[in-house]
C-alpha positions in Angstrom: 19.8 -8.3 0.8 18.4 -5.0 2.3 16.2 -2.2 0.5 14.2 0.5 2.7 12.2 3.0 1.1 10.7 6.5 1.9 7.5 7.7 0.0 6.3 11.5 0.7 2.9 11.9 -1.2 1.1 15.8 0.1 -1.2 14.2 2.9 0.6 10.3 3.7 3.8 9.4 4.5 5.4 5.8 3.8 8.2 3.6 4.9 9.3 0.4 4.1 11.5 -2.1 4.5 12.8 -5.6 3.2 15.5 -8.7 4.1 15.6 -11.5 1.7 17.3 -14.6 2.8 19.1 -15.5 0.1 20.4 -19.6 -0.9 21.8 -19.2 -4.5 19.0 -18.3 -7.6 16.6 -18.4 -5.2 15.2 -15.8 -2.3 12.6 -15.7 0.8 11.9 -11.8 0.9 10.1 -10.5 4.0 8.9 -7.1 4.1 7.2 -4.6 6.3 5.7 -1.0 5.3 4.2 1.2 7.6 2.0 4.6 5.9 0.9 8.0 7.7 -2.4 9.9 6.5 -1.9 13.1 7.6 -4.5 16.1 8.4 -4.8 18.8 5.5 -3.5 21.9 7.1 -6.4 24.4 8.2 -7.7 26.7 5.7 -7.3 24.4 2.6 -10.0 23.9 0.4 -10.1 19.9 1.2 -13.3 18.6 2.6 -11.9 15.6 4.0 -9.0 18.0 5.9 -9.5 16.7 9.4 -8.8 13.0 8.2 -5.9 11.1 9.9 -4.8 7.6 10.5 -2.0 4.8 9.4 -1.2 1.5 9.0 0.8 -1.6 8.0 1.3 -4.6 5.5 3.0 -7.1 5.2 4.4 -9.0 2.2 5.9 -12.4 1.9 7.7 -13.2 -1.4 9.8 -16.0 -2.7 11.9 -15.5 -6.1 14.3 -16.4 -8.2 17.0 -14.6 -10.0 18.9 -15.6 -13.5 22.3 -16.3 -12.5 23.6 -13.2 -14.5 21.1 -10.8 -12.5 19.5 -10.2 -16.0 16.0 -10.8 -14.6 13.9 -11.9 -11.5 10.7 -13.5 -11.3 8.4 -13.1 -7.3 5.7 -14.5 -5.9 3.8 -14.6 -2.5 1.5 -13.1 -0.2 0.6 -9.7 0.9 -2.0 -8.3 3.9 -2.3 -5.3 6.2 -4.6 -2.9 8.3 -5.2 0.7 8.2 -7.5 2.9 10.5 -8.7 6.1 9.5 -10.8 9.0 12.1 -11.7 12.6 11.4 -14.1 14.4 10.4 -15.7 15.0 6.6 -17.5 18.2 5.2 -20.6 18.4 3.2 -18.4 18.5 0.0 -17.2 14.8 0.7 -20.3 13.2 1.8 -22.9 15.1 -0.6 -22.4 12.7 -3.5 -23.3 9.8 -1.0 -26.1 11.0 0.1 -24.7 11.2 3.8 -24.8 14.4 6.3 -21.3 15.6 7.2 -20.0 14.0 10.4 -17.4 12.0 12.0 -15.3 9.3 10.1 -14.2 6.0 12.1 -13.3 3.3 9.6 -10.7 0.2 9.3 -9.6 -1.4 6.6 -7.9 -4.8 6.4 -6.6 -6.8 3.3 -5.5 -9.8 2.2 -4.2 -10.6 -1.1 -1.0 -11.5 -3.4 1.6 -10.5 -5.6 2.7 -11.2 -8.4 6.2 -9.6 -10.0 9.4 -9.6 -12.8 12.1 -7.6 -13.3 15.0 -7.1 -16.6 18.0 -5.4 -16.9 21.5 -5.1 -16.8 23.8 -4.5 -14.2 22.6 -1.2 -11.8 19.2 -0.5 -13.6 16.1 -2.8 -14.1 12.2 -2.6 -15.2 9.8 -4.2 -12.9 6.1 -5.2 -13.4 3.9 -5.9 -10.6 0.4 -7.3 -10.0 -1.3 -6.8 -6.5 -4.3 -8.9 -6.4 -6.8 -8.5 -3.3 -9.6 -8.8 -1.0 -10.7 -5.7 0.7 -12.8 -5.3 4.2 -13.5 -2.1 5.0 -16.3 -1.3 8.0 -16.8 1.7 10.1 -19.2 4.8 10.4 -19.8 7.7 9.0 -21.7 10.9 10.9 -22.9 7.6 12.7 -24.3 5.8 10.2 -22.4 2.2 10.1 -21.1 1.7 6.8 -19.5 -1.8 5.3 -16.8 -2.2 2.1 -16.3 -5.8 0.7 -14.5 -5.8 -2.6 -11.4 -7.2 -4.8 -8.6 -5.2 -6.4 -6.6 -6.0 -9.0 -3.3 -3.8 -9.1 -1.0 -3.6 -11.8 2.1 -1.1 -11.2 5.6 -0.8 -13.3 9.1 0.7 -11.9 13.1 1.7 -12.8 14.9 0.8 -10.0 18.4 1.3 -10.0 20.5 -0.4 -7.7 24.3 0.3 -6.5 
């Protein structure tokens, strides 16, 4: 009824956690994760190196199992914040057509997922679909700068369970 999870990627860091409340086939899954975007260390060629912040979602998900365990099917929604300061060199912002400068941006979303799993026993496939709508406003060497768009995720997985 428990799963926690620990994600190291170079520059973020992420944790996560889960409870479903289960009531025979069916489940009520509530989640929280909680990510790290750590500065580049100095000297590194990265032009977005003085870049920090962090965040949180939060999904909701209701599903039902086969009795067997041979395959789940999940549903529900999904949202969160991040917040992201630093600074960016001329390397990032060039393309853009922005001078370098200080970053100050947050991001919210708001979306849902959509998932299955098979297998047997200890080891499943899963399939996901993350579908959402992004806000993203902030500014950038002080020039105010706005995001408004909508993602759609797909992701797979082997999870092995014991």
């Amino acid at each position: 009824s428990n799963e926690a999870g620990l994600t190291y990627l170079g520059r973020s860091v992420r944790l996560d956690g889960r409870h479903a409340f289960e009531s025979g086939k069916t489940a009520l899954s509530v989640g929280l994760g909680a990510n790290l975007v750590l500065p580049a260390r100095q000297g590194g060629d990265d032009g977005a190196k003085g870049v920090y912040g962090g965040g949180f979602d939060l999904p909701i998900l209701f599903g039902v199992t086969s009795r067997a365990d041979v395959y789940s099917l999940w549903v529900g929604p999904r949202g969160g914040v991040e917040v992201l300061r630093g600074h960016l060199d001329d390397a990032v912002v060039s393309g853009a057509g922005l001078t370098p400068g200080d970053l100050d941006a947050t991001h919210a979303f708001v979306g849902a997922v959509l998932g299955a799993r098979a297998g047997f026993r200890h080891v499943h496939a899963a399939i996901e679909l993350n579908a959402a709508y992004h806000h993203a406003s902030g500014t950038i060497a002080g020039e105010a700068a706005t995001l408004e768009q909508v993602t759609i995720t797909p992701s797979g997985g082997l999870t092995l369970s014991f």
